[in-house]
Backbone as JSON Lines, residues from 0, in Angstrom:
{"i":0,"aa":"X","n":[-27.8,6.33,4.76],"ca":[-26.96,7.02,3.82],"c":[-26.05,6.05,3.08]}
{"i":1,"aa":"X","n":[-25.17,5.44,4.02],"ca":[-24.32,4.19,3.06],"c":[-25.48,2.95,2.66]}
{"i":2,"aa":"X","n":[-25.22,2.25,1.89],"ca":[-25.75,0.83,1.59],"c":[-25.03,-0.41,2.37]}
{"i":3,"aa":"X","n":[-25.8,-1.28,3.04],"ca":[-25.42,-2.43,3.76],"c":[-24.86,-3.31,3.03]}
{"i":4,"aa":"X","n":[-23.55,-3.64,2.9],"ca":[-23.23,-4.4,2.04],"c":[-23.54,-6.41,2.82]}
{"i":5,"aa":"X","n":[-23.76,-6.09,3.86],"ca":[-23.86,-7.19,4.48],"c":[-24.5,-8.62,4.36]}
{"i":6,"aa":"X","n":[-24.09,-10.0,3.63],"ca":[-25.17,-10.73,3.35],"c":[-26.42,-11.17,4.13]}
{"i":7,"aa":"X","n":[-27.12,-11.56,3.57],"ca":[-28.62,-11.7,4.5],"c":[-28.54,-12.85,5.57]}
{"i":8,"aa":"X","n":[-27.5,-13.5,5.92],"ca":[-27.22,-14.32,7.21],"c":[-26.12,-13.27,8.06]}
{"i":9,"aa":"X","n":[-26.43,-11.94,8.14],"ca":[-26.03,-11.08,8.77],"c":[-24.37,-11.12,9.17]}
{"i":10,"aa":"X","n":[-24.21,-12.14,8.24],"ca":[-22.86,-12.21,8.68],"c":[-21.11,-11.14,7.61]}
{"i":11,"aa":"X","n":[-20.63,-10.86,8.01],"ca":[-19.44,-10.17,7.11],"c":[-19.24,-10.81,6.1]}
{"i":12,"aa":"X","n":[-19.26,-10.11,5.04],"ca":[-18.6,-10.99,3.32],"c":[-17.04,-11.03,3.44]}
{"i":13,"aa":"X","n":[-16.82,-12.23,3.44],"ca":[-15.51,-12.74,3.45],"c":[-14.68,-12.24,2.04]}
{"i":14,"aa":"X","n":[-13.61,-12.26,2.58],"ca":[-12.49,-11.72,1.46],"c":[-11.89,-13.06,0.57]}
{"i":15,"aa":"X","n":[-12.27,-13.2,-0.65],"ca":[-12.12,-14.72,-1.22],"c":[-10.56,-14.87,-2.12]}
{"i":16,"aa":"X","n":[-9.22,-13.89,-1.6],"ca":[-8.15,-14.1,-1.4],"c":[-7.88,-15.15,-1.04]}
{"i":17,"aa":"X","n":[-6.8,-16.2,-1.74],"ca":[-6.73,-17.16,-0.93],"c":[-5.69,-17.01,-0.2]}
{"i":18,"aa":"X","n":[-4.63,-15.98,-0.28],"ca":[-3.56,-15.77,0.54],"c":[-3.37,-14.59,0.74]}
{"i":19,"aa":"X","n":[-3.27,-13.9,2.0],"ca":[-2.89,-12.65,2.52],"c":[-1.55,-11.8,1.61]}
{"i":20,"aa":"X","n":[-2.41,-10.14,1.28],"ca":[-1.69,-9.62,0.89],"c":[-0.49,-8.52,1.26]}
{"i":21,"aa":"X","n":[0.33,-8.41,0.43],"ca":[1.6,-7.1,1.23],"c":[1.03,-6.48,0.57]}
{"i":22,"aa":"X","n":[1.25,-5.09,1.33],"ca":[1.08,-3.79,0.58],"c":[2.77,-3.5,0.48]}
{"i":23,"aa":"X","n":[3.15,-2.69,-0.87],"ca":[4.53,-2.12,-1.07],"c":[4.68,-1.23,-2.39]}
{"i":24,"aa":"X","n":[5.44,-1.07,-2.38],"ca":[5.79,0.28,-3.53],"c":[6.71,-0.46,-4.1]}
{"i":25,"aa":"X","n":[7.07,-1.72,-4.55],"ca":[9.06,-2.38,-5.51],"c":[8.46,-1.82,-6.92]}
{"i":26,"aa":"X","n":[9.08,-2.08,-7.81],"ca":[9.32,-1.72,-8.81],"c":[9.06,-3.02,-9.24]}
{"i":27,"aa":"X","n":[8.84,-3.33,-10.65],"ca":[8.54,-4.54,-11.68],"c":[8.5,-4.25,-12.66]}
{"i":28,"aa":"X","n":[8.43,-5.46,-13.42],"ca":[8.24,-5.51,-15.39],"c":[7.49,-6.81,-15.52]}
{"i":29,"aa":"X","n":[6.88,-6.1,-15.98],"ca":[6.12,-7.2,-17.16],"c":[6.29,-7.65,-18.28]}
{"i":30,"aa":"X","n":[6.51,-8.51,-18.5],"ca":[7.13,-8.79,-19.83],"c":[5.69,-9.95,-20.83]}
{"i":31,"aa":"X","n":[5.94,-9.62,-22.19],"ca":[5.54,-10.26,-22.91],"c":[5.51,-10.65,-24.39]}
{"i":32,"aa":"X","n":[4.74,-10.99,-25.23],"ca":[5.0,-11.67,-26.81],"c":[6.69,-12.17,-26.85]}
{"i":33,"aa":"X","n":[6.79,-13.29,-26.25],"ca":[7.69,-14.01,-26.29],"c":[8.95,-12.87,-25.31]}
{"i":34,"aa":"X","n":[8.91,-12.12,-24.53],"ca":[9.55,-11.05,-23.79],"c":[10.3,-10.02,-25.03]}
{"i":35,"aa":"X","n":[9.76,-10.09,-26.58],"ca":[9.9,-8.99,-27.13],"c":[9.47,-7.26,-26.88]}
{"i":36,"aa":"X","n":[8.55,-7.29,-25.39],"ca":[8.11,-6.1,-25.06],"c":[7.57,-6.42,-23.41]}
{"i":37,"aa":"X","n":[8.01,-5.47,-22.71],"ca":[7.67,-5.2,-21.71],"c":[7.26,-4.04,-21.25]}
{"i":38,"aa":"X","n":[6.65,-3.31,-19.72],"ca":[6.25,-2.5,-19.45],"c":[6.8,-2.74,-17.36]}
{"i":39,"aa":"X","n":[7.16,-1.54,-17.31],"ca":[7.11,-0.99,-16.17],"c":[5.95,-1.13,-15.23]}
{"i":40,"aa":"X","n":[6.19,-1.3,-13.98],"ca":[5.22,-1.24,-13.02],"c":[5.07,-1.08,-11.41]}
{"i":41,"aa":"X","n":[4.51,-0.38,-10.89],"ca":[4.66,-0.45,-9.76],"c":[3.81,-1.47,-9.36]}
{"i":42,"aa":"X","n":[3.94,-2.35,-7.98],"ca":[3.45,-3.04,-6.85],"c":[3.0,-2.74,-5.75]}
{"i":43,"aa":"X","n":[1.92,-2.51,-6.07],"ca":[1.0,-1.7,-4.69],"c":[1.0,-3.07,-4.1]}
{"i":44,"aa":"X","n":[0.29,-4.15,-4.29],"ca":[-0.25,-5.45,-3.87],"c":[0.42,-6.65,-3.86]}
{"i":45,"aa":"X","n":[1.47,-7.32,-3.48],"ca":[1.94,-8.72,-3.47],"c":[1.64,-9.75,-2.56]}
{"i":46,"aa":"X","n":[0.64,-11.01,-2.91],"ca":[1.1,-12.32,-2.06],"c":[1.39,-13.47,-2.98]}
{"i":47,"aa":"X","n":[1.38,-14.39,-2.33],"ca":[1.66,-15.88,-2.72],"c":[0.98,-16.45,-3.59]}
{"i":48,"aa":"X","n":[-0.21,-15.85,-4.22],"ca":[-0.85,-16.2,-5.36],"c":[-0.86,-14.74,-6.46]}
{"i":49,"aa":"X","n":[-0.81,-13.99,-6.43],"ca":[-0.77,-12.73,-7.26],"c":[-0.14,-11.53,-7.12]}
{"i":50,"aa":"X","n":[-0.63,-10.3,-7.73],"ca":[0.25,-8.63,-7.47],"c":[-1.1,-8.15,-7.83]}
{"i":51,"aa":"X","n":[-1.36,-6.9,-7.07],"ca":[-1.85,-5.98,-8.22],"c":[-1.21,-4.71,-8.43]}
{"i":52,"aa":"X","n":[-1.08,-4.36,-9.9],"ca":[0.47,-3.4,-10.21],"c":[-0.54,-2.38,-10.76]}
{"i":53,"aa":"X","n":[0.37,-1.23,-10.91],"ca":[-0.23,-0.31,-11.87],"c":[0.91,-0.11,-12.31]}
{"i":54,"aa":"X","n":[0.4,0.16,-14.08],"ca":[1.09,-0.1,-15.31],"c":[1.67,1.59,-15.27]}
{"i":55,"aa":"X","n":[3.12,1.96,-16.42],"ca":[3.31,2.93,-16.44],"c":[3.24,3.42,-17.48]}
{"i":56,"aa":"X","n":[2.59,2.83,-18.43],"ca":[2.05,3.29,-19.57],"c":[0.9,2.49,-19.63]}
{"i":57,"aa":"X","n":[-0.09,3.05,-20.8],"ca":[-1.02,2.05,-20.93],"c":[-0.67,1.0,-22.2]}
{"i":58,"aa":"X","n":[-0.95,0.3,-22.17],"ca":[-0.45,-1.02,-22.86],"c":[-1.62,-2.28,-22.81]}
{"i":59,"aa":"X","n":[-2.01,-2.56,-23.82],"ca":[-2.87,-3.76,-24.09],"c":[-2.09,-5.18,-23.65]}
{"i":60,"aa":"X","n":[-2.03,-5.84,-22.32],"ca":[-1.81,-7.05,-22.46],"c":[-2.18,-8.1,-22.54]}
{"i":61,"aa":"X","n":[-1.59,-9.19,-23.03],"ca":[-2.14,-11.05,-23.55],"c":[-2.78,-10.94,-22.49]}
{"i":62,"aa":"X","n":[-3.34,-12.41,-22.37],"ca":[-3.59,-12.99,-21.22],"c":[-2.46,-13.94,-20.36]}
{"i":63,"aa":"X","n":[-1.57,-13.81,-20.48],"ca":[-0.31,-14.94,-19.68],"c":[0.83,-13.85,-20.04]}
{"i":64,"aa":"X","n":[1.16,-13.47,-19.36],"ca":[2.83,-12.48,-18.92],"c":[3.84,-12.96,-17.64]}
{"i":65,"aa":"X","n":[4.85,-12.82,-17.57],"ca":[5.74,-12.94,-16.92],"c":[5.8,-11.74,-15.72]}
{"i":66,"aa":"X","n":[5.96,-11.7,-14.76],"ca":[5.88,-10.78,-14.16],"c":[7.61,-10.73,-13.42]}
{"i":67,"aa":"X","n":[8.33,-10.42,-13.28],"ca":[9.34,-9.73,-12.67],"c":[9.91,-8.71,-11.39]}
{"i":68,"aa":"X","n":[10.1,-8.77,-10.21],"ca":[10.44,-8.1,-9.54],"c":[11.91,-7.99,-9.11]}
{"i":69,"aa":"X","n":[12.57,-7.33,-9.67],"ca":[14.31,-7.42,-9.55],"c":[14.86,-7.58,-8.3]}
{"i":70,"aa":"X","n":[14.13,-6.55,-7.4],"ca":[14.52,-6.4,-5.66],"c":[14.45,-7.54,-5.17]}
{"i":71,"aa":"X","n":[13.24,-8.47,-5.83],"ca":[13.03,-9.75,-5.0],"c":[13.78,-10.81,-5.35]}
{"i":72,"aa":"X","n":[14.86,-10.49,-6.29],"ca":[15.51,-11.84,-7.57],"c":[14.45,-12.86,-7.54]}
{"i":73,"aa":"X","n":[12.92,-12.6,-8.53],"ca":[11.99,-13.24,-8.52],"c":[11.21,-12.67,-10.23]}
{"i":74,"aa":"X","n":[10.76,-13.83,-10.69],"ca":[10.04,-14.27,-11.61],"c":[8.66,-15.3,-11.64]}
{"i":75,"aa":"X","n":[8.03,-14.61,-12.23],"ca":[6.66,-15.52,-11.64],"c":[6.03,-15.35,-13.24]}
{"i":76,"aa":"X","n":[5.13,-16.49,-13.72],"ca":[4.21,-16.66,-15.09],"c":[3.09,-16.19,-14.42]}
{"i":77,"aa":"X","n":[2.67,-15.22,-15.04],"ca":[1.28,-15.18,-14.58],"c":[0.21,-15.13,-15.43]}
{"i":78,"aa":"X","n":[-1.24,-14.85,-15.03],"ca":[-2.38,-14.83,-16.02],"c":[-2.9,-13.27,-15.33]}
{"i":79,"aa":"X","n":[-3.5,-12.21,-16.51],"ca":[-4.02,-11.06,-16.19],"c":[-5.03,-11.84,-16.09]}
{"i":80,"aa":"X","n":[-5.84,-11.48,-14.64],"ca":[-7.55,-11.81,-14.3],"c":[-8.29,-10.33,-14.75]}
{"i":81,"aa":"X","n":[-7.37,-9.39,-14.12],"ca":[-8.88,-7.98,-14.65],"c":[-7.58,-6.65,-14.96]}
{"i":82,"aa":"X","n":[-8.36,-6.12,-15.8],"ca":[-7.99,-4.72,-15.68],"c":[-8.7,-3.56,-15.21]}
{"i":83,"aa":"X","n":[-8.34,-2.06,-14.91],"ca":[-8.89,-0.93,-14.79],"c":[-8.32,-0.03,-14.91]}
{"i":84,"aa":"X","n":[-8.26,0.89,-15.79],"ca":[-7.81,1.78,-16.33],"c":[-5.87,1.58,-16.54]}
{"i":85,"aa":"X","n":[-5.27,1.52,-15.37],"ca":[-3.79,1.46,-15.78],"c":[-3.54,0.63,-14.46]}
{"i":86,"aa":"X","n":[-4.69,0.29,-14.09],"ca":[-4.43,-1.19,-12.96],"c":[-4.44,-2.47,-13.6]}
{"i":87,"aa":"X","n":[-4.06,-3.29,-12.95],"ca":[-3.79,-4.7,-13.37],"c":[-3.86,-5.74,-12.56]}
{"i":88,"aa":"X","n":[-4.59,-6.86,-12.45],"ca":[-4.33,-7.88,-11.25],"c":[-3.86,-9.14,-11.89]}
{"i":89,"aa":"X","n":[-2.91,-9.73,-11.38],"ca":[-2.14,-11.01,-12.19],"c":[-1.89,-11.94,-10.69]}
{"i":90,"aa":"X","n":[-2.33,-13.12,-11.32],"ca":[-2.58,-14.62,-10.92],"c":[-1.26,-15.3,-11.42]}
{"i":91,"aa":"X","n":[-0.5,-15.92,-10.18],"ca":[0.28,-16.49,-10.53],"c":[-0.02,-17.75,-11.19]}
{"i":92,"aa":"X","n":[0.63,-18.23,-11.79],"ca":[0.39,-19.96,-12.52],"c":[0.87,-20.97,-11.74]}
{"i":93,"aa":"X","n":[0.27,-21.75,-11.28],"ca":[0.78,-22.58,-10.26],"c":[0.55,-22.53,-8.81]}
{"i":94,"aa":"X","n":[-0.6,-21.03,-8.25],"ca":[-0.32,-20.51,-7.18],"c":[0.38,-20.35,-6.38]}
{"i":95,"aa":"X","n":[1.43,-19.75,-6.8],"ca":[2.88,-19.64,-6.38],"c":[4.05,-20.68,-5.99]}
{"i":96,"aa":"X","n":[3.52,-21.57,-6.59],"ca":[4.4,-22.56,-6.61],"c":[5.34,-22.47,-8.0]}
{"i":97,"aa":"X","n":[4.92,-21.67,-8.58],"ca":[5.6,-21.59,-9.79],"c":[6.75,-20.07,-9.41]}
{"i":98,"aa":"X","n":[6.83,-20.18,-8.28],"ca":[8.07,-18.9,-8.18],"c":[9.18,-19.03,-8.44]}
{"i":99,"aa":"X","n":[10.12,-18.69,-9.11],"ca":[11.16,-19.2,-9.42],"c":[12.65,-17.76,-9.43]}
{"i":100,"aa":"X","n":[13.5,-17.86,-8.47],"ca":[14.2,-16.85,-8.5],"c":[15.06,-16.62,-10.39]}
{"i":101,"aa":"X","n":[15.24,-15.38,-10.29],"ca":[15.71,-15.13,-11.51],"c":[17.27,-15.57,-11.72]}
{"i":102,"aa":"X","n":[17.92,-16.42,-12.99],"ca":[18.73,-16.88,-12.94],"c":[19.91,-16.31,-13.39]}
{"i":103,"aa":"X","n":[21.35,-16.03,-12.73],"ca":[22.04,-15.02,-12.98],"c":[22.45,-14.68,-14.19]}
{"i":104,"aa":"X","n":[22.13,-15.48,-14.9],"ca":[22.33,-15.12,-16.51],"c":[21.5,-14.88,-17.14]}
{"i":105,"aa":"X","n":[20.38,-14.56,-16.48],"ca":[19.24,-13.34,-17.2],"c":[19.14,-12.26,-16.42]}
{"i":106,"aa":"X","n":[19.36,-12.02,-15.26],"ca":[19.88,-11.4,-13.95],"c":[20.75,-10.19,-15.13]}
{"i":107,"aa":"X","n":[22.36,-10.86,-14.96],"ca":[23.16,-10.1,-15.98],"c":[22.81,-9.57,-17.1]}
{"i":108,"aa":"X","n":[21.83,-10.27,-18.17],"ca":[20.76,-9.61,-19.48],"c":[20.29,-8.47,-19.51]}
{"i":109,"aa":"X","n":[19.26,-8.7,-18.31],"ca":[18.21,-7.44,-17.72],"c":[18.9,-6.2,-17.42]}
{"i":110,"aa":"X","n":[20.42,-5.94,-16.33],"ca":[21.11,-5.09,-16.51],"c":[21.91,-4.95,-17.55]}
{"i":111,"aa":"X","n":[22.37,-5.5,-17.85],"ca":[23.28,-5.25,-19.52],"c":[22.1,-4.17,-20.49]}
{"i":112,"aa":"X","n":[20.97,-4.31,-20.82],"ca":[20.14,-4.3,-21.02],"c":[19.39,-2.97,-21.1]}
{"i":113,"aa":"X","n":[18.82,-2.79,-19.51],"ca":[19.02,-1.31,-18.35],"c":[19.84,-0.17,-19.09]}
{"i":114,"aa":"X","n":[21.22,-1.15,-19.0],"ca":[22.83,0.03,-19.04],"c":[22.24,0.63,-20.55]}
{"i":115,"aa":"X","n":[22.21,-0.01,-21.56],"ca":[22.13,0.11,-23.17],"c":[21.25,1.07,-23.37]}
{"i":116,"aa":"X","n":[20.22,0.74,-22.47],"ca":[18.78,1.63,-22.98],"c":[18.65,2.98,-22.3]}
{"i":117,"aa":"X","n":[19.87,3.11,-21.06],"ca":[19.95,4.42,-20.36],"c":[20.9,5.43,-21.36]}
{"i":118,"aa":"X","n":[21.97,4.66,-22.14],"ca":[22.67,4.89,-22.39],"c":[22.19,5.58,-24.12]}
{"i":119,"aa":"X","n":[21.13,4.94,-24.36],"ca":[20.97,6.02,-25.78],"c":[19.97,6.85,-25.29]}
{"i":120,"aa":"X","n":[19.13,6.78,-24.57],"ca":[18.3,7.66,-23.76],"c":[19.09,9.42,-24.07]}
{"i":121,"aa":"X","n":[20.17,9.78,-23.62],"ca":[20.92,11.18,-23.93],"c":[21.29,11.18,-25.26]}
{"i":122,"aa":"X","n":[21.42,10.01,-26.2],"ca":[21.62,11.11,-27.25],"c":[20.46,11.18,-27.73]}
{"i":123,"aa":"X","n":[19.25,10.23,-27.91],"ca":[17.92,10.7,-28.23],"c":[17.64,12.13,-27.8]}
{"i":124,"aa":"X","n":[17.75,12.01,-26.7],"ca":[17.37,13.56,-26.26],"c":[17.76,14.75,-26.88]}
{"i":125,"aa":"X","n":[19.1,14.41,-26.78],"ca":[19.87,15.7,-28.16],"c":[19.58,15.46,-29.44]}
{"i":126,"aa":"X","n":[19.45,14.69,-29.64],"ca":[18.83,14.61,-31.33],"c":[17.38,15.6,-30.96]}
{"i":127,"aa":"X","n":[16.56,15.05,-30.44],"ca":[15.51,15.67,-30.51],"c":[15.05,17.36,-30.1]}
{"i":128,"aa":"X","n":[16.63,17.53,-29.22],"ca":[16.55,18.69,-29.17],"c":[16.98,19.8,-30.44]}
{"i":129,"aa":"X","n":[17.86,19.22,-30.78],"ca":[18.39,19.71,-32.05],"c":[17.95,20.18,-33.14]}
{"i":130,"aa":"X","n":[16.9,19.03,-33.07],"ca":[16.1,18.76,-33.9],"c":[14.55,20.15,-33.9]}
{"i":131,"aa":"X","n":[14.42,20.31,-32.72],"ca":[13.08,20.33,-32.67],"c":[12.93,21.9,-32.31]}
């Protein structure tokens, strides 16, 4: 009924990860075109060489994005290897040697930032209710 996925030296197909993954739920951003646009994401998947996130919108990205996890005060360059539908898998640059905690004066940006964009969020809303 199932298919043997097994190679023909009967042995188990190895997992060609080069570093063990977390499973978790943090929150992230992706950022890109010079960090003029980003996107939301969750983190199902994190290790020492990559994530795999699912996106919260769909969004066409480059090939090289920044990836972001706030909880972790962490920043990583990465390269998208694949997509699927509103999944995403990203390769760090450097294989994680390129981790670099986020520096408090973009730290401070990102919330400054947050605050601004929560903050017209209600009157959009009333406009549009008003409106509509």
């Amino acid at each position: 009924m199932f298919k043997d996925l097994t190679p023909a030296g009967n042995e188990p197909a190895k997992d060609r990860r080069r570093s063990a993954r977390l499973k978790n739920f943090l929150r992230g951003r992706i950022f890109f075109n010079n960090r003029d646009m980003s996107v939301e994401c969750i983190i199902c998947d994190l290790s020492e060489a990559g994530a795999r996130v699912v996106l919260s919108e769909a969004v066409s990205l480059p090939n090289t994005v920044e990836f972001s996890v706030p909880q972790k005060r962490r920043t990583w360059r990465a390269r998208v290897g694949w997509r699927h539908r509103n999944e995403a898998g990203l390769s760090f640059i450097g294989g994680g040697s390129g981790v670099q905690p986020l520096s408090n004066e973009l730290e401070q940006r990102i919330a400054k930032l947050e605050r601004e964009l929560a903050a017209l969020r209600t009157p959009i809303k009333q406009l549009l209710k008003a409106g509509g």
